[in-house]
mmCIF file as Biopython writes it, N, C-alpha, C and O atoms, coordinates in Angstrom:
data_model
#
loop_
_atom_site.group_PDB
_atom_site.id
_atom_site.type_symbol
_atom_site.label_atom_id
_atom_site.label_alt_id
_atom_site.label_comp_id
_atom_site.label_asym_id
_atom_site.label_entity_id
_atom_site.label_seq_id
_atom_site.pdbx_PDB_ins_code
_atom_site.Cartn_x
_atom_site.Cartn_y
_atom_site.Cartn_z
_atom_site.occupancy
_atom_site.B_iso_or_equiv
_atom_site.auth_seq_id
_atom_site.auth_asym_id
_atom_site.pdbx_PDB_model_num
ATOM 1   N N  . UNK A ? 1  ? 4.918   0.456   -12.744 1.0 0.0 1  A 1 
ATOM 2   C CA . UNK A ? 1  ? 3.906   0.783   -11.752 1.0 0.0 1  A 1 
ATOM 3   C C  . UNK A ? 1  ? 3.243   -0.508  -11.308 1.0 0.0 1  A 1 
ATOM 4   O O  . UNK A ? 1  ? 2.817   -1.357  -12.090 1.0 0.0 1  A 1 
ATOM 5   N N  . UNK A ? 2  ? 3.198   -0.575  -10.108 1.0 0.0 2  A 1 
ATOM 6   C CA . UNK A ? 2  ? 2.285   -1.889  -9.562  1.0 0.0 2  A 1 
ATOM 7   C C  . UNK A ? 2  ? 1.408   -1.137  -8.855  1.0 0.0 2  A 1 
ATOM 8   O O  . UNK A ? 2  ? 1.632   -0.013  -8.406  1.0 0.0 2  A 1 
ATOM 9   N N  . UNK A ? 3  ? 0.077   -1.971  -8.729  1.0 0.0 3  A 1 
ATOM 10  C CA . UNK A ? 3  ? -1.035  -1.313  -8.060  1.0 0.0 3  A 1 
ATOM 11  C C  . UNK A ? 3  ? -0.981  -3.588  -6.920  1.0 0.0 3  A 1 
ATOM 12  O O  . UNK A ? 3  ? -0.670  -4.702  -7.342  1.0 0.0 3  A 1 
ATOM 13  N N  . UNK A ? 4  ? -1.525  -3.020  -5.375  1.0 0.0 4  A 1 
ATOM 14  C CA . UNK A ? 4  ? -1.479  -4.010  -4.472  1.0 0.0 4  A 1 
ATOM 15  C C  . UNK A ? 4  ? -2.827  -3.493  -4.130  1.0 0.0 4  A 1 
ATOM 16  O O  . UNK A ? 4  ? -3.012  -2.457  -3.491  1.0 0.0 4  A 1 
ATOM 17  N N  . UNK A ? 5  ? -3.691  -4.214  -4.557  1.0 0.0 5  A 1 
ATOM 18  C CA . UNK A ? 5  ? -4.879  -4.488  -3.713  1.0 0.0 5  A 1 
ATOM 19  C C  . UNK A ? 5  ? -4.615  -5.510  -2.140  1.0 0.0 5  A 1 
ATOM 20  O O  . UNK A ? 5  ? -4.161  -6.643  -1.984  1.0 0.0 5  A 1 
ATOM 21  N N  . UNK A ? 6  ? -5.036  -4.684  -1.364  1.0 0.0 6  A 1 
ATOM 22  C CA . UNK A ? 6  ? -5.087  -6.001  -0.036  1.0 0.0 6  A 1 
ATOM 23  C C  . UNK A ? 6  ? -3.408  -5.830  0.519   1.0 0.0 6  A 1 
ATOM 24  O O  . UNK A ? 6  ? -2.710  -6.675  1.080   1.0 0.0 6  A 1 
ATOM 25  N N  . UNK A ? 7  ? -3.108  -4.553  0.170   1.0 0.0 7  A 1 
ATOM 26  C CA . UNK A ? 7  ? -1.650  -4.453  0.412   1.0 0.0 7  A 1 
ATOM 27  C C  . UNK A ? 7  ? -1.321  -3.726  2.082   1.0 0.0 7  A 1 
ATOM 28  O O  . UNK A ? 7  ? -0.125  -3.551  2.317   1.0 0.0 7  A 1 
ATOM 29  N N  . UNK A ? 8  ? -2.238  -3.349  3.110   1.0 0.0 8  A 1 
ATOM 30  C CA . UNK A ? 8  ? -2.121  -2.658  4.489   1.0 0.0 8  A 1 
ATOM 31  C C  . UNK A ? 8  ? -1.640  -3.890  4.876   1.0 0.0 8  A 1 
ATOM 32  O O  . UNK A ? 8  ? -0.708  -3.538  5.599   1.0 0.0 8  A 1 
ATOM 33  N N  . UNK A ? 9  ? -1.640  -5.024  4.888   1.0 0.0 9  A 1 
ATOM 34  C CA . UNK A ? 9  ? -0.937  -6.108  6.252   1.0 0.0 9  A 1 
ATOM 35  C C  . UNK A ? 9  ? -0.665  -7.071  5.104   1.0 0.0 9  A 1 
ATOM 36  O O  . UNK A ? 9  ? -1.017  -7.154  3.927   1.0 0.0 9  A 1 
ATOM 37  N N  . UNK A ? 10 ? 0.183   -7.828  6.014   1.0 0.0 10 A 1 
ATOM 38  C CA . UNK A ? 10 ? 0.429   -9.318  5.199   1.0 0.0 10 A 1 
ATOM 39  C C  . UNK A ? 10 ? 1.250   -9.624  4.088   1.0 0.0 10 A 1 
ATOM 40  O O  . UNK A ? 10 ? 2.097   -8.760  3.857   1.0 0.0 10 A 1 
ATOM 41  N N  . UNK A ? 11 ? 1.247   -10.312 3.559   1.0 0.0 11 A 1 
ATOM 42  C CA . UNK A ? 11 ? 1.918   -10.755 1.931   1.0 0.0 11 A 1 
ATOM 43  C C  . UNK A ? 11 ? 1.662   -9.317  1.114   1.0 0.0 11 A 1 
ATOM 44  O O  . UNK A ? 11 ? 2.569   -8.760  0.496   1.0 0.0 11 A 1 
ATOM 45  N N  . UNK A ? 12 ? 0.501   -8.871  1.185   1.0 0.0 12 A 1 
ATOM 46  C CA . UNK A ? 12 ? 0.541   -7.487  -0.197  1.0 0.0 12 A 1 
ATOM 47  C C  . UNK A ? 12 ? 1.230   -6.652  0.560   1.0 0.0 12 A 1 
ATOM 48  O O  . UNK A ? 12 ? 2.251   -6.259  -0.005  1.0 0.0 12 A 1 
ATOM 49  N N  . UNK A ? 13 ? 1.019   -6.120  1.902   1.0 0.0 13 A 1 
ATOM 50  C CA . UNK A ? 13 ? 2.028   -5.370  2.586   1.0 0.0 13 A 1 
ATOM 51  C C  . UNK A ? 13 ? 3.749   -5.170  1.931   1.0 0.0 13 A 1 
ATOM 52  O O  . UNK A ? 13 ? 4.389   -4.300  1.340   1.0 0.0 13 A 1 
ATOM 53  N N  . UNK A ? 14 ? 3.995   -6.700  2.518   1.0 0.0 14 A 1 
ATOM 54  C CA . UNK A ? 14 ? 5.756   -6.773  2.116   1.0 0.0 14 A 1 
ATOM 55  C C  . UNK A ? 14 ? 5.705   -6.760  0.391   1.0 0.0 14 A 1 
ATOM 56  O O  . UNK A ? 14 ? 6.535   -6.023  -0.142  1.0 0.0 14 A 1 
ATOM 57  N N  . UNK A ? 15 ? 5.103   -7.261  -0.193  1.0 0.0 15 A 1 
ATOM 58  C CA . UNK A ? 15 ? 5.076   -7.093  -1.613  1.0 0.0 15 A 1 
ATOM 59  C C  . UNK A ? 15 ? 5.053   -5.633  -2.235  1.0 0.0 15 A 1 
ATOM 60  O O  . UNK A ? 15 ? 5.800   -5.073  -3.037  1.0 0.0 15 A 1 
ATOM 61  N N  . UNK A ? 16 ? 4.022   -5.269  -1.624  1.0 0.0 16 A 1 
ATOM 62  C CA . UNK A ? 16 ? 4.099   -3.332  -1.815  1.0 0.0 16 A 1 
ATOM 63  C C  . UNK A ? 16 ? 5.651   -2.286  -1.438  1.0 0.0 16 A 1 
ATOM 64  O O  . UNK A ? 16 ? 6.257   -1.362  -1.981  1.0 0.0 16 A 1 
ATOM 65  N N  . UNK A ? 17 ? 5.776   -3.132  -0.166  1.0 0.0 17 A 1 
ATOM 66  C CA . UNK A ? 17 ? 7.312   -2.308  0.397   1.0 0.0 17 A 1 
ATOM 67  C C  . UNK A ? 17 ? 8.675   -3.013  -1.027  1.0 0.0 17 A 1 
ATOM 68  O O  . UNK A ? 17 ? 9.411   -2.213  -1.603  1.0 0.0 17 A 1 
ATOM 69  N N  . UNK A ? 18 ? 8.725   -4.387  -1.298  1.0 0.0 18 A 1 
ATOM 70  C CA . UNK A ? 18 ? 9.667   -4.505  -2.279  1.0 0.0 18 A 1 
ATOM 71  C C  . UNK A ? 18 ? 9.410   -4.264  -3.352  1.0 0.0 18 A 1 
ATOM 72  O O  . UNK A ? 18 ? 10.566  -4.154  -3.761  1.0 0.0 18 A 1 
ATOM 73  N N  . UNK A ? 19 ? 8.628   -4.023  -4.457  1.0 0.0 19 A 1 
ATOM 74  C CA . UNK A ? 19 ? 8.593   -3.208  -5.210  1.0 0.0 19 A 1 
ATOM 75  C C  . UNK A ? 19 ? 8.907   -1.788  -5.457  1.0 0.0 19 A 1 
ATOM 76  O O  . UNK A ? 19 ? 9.311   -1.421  -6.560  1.0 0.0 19 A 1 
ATOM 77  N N  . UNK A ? 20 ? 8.661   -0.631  -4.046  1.0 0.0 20 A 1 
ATOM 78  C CA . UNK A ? 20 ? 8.428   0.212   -3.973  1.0 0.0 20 A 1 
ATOM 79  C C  . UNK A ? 20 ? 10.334  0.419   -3.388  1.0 0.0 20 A 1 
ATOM 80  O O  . UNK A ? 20 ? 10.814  1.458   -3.841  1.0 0.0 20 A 1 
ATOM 81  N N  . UNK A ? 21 ? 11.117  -0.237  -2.696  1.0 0.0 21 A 1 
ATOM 82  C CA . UNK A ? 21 ? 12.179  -0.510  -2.409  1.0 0.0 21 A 1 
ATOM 83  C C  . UNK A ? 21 ? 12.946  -0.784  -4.216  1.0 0.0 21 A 1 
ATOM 84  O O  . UNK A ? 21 ? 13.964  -0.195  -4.579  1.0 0.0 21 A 1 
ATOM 85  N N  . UNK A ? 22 ? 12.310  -1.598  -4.940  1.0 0.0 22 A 1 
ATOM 86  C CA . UNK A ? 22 ? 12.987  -1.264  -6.109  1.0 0.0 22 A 1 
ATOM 87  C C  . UNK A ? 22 ? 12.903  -0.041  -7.346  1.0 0.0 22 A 1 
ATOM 88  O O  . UNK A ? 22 ? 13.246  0.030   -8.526  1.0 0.0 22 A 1 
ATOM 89  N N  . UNK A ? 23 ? 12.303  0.778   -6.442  1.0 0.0 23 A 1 
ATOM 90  C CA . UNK A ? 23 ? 12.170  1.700   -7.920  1.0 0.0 23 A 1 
ATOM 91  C C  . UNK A ? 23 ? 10.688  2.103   -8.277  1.0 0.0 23 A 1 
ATOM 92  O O  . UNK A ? 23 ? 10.412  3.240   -8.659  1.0 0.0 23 A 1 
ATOM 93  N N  . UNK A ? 24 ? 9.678   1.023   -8.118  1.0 0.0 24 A 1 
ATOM 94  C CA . UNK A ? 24 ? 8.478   1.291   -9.042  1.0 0.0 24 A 1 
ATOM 95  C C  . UNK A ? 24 ? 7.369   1.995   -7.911  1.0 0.0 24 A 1 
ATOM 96  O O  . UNK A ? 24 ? 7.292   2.080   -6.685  1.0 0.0 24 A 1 
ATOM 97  N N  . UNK A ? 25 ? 6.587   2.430   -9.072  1.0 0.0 25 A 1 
ATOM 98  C CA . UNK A ? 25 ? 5.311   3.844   -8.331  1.0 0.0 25 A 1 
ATOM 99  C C  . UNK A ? 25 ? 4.366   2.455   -7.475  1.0 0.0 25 A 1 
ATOM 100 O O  . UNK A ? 25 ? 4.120   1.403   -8.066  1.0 0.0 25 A 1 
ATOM 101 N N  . UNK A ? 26 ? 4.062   2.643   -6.455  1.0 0.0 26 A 1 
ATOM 102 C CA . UNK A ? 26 ? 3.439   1.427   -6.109  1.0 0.0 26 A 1 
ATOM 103 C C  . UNK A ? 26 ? 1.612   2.336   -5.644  1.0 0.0 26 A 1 
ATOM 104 O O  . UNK A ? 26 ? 1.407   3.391   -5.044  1.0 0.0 26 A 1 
ATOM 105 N N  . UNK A ? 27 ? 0.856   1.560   -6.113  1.0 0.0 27 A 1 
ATOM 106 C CA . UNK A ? 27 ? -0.865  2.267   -5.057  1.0 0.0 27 A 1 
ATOM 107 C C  . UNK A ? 27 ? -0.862  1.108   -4.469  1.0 0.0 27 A 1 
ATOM 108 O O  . UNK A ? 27 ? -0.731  0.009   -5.007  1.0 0.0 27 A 1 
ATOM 109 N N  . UNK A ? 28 ? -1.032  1.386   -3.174  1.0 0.0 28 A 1 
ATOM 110 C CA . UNK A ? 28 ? -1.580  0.007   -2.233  1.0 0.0 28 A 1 
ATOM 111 C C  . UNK A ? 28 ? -3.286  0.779   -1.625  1.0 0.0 28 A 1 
ATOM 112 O O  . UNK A ? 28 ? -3.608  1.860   -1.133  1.0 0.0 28 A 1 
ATOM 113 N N  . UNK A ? 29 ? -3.966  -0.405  -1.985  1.0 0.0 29 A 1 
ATOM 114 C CA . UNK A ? 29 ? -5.508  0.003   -1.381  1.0 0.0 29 A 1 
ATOM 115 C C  . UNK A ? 29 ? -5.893  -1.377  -0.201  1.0 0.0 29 A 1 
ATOM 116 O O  . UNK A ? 29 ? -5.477  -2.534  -0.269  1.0 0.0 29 A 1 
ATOM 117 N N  . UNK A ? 30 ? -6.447  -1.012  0.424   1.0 0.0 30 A 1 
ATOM 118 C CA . UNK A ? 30 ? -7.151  -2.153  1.794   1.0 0.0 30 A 1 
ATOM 119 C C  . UNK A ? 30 ? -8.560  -1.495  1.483   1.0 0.0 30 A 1 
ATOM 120 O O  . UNK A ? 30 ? -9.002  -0.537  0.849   1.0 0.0 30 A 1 
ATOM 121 N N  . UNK A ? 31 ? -9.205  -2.941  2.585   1.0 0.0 31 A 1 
ATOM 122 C CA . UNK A ? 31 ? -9.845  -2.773  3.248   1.0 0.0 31 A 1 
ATOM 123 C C  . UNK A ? 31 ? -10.093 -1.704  4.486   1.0 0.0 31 A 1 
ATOM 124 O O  . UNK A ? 31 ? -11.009 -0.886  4.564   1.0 0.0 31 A 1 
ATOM 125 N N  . UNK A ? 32 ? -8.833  -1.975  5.602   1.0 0.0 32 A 1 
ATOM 126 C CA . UNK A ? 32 ? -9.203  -1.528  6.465   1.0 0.0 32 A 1 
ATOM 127 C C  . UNK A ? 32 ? -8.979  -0.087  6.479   1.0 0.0 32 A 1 
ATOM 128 O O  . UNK A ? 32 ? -7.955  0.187   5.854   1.0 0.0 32 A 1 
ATOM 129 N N  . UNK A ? 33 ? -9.442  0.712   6.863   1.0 0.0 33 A 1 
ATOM 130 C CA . UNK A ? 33 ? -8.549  2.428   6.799   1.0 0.0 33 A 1 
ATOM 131 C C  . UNK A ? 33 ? -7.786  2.697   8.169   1.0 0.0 33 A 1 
ATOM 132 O O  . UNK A ? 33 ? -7.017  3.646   8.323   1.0 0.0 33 A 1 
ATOM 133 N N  . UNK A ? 34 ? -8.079  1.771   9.127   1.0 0.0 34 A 1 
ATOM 134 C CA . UNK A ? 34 ? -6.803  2.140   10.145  1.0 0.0 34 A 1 
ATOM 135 C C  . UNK A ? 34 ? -5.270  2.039   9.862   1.0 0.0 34 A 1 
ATOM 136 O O  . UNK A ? 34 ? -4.276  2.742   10.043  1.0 0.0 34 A 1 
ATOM 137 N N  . UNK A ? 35 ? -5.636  0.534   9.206   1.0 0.0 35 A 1 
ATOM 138 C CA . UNK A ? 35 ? -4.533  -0.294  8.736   1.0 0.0 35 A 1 
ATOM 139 C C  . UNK A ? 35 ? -4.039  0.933   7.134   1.0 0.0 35 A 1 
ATOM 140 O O  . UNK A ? 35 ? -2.862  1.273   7.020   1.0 0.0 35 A 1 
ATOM 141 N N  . UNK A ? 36 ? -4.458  1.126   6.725   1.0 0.0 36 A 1 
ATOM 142 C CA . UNK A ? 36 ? -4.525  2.261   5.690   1.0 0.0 36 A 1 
ATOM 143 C C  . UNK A ? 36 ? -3.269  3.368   5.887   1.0 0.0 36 A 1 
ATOM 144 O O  . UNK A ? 36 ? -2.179  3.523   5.335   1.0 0.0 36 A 1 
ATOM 145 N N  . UNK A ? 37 ? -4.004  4.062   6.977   1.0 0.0 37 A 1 
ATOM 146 C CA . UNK A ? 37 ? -3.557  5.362   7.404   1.0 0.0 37 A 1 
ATOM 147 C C  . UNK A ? 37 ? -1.940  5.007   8.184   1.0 0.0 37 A 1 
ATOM 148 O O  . UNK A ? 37 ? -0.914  5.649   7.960   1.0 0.0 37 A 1 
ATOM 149 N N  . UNK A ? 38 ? -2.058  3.884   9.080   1.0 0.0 38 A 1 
ATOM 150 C CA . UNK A ? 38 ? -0.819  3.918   9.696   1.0 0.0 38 A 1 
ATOM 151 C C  . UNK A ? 38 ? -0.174  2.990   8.681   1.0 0.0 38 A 1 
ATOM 152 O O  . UNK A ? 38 ? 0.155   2.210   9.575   1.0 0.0 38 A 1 
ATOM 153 N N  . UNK A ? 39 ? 0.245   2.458   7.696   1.0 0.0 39 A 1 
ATOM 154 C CA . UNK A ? 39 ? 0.597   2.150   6.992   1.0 0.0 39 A 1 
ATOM 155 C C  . UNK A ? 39 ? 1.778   3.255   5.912   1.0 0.0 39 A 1 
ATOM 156 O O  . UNK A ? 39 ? 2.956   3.074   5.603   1.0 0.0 39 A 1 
ATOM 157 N N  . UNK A ? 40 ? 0.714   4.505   5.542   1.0 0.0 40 A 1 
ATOM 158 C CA . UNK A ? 40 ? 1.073   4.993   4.843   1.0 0.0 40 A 1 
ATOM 159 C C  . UNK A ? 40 ? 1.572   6.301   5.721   1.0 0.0 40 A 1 
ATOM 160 O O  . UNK A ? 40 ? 2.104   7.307   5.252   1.0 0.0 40 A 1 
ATOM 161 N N  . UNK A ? 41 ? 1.364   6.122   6.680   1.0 0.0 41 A 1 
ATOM 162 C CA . UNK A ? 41 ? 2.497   7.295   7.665   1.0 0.0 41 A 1 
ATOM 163 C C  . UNK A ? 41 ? 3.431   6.382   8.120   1.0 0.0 41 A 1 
ATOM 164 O O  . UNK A ? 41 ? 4.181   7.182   8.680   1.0 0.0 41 A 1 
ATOM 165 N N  . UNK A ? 42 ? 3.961   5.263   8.303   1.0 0.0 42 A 1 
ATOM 166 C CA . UNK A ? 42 ? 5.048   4.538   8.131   1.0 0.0 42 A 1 
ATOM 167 C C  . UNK A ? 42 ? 6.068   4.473   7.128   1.0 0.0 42 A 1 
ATOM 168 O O  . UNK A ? 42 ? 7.279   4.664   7.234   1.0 0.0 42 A 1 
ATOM 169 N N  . UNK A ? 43 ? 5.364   4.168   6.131   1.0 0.0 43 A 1 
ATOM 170 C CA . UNK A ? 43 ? 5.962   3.890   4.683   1.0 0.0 43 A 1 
ATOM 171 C C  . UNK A ? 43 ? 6.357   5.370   4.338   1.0 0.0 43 A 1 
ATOM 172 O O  . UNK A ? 43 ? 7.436   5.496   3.759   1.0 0.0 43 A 1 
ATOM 173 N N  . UNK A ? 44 ? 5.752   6.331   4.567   1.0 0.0 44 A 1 
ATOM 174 C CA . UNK A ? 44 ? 5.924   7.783   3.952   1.0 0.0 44 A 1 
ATOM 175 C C  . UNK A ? 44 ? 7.130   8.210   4.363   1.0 0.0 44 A 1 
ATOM 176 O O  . UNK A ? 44 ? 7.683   9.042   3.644   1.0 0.0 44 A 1 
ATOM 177 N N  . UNK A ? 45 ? 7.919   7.695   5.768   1.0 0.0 45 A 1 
ATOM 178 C CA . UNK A ? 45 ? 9.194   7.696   6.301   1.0 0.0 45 A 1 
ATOM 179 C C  . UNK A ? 45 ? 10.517  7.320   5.716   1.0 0.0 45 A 1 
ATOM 180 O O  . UNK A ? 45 ? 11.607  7.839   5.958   1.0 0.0 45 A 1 
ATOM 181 N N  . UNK A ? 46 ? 10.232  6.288   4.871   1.0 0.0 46 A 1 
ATOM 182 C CA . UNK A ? 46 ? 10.720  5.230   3.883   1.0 0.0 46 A 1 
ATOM 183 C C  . UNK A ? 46 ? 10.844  5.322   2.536   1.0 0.0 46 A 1 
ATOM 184 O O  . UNK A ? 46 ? 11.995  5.340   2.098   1.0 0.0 46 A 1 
ATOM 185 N N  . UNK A ? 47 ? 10.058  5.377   1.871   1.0 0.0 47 A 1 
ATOM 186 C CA . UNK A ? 47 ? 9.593   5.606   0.515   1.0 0.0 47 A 1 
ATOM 187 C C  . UNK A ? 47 ? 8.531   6.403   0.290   1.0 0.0 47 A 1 
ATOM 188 O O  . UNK A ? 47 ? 7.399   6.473   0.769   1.0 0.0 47 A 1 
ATOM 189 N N  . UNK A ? 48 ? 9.356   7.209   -0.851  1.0 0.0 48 A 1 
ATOM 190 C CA . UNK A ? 48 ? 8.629   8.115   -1.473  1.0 0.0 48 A 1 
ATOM 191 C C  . UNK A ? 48 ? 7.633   7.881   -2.649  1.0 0.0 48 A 1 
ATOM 192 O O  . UNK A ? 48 ? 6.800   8.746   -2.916  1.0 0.0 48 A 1 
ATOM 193 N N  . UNK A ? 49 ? 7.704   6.836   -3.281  1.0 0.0 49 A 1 
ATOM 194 C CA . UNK A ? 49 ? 7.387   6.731   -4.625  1.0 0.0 49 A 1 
ATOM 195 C C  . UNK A ? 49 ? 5.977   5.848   -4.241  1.0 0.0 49 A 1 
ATOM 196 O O  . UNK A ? 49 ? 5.705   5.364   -5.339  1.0 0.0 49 A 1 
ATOM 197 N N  . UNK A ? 50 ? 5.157   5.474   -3.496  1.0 0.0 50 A 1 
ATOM 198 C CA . UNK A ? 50 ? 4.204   4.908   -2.872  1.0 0.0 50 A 1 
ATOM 199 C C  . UNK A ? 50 ? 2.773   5.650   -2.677  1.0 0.0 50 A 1 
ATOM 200 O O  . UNK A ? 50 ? 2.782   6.653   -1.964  1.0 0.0 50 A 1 
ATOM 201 N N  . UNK A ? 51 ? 2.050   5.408   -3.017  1.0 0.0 51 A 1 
ATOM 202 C CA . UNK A ? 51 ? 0.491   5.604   -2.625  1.0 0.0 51 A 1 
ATOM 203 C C  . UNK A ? 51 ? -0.269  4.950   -1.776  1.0 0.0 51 A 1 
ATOM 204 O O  . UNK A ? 51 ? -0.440  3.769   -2.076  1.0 0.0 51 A 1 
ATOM 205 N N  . UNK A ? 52 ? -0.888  5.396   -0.619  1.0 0.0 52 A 1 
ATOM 206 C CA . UNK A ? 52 ? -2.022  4.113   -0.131  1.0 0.0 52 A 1 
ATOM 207 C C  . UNK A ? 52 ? -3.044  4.894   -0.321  1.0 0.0 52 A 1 
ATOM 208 O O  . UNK A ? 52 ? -2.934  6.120   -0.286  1.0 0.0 52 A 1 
ATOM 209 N N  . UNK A ? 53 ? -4.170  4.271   -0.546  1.0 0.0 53 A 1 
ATOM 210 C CA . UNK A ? 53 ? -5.345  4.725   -0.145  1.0 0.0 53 A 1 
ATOM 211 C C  . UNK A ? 53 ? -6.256  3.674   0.647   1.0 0.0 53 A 1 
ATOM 212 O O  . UNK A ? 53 ? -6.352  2.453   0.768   1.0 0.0 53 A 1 
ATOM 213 N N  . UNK A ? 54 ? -6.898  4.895   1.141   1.0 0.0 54 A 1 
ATOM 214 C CA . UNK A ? 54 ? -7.270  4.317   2.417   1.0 0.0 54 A 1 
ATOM 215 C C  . UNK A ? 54 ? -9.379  4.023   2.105   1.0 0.0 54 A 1 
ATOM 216 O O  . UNK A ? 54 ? -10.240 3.670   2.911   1.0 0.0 54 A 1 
ATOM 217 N N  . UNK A ? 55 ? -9.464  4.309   0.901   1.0 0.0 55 A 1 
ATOM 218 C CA . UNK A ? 55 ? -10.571 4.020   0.346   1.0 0.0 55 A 1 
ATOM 219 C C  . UNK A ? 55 ? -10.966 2.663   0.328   1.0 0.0 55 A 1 
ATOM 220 O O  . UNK A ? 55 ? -10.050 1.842   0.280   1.0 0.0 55 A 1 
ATOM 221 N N  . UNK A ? 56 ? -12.459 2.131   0.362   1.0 0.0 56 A 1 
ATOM 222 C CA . UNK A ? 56 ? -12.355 0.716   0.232   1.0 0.0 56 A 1 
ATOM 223 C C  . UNK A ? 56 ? -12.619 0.587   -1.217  1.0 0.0 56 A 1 
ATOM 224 O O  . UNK A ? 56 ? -13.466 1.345   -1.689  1.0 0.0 56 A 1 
ATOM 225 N N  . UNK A ? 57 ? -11.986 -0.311  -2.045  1.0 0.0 57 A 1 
ATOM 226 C CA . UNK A ? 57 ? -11.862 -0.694  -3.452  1.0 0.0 57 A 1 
ATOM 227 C C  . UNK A ? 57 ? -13.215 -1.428  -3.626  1.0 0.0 57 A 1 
ATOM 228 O O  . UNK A ? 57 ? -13.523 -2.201  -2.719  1.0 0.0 57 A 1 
ATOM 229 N N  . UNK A ? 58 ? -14.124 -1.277  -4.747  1.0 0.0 58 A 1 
ATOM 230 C CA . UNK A ? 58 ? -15.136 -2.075  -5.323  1.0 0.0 58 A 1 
ATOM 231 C C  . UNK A ? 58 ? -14.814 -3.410  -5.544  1.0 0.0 58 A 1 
ATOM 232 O O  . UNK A ? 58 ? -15.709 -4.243  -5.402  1.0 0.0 58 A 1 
ATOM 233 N N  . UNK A ? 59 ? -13.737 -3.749  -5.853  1.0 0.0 59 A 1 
ATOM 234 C CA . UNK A ? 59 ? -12.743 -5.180  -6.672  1.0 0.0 59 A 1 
ATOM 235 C C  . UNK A ? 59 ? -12.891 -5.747  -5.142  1.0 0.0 59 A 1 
ATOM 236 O O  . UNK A ? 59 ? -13.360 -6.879  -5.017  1.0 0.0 59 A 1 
ATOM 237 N N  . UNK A ? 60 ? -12.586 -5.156  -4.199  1.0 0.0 60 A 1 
ATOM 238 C CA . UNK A ? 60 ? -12.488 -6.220  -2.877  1.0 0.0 60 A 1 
ATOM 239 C C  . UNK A ? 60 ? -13.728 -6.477  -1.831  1.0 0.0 60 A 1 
ATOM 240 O O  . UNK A ? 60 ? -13.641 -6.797  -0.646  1.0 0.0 60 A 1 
ATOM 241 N N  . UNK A ? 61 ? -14.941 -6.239  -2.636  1.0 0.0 61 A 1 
ATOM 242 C CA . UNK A ? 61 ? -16.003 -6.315  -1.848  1.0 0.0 61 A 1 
ATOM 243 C C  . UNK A ? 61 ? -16.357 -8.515  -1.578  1.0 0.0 61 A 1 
ATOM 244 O O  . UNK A ? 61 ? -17.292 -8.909  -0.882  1.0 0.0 61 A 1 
#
């Protein structure tokens, strides 16, 4: 299981998709919740084994 803080765009983004491409339960949390939501109706097309939430994390204040 990997958990990606900061994972809706960027480096945690693609990091979240290859993990989640190999096998493992991935939670990706952001900041943003736009970036959130269309993220995880993208990915939901793709991979199954993935979580986003679209909550903002305490750890990333």
């Amino acid at each position: 299981m990997a958990i990606i803080f900061g994972g809706t765009s960027g480096l945690g983004k693609a990091t979240a998709k290859a993990f989640a491409n190999e096998g493992a339960k991935v939670v990706v949390t952001g900041r943003d919740e736009v970036a959130a939501l269309l993220f995880r109706s993208q990915i939901a097309l793709v991979v199954a084994n993935m979580i986003v939430n679209h909550k903002k994390s305490p750890l990333l204040n």
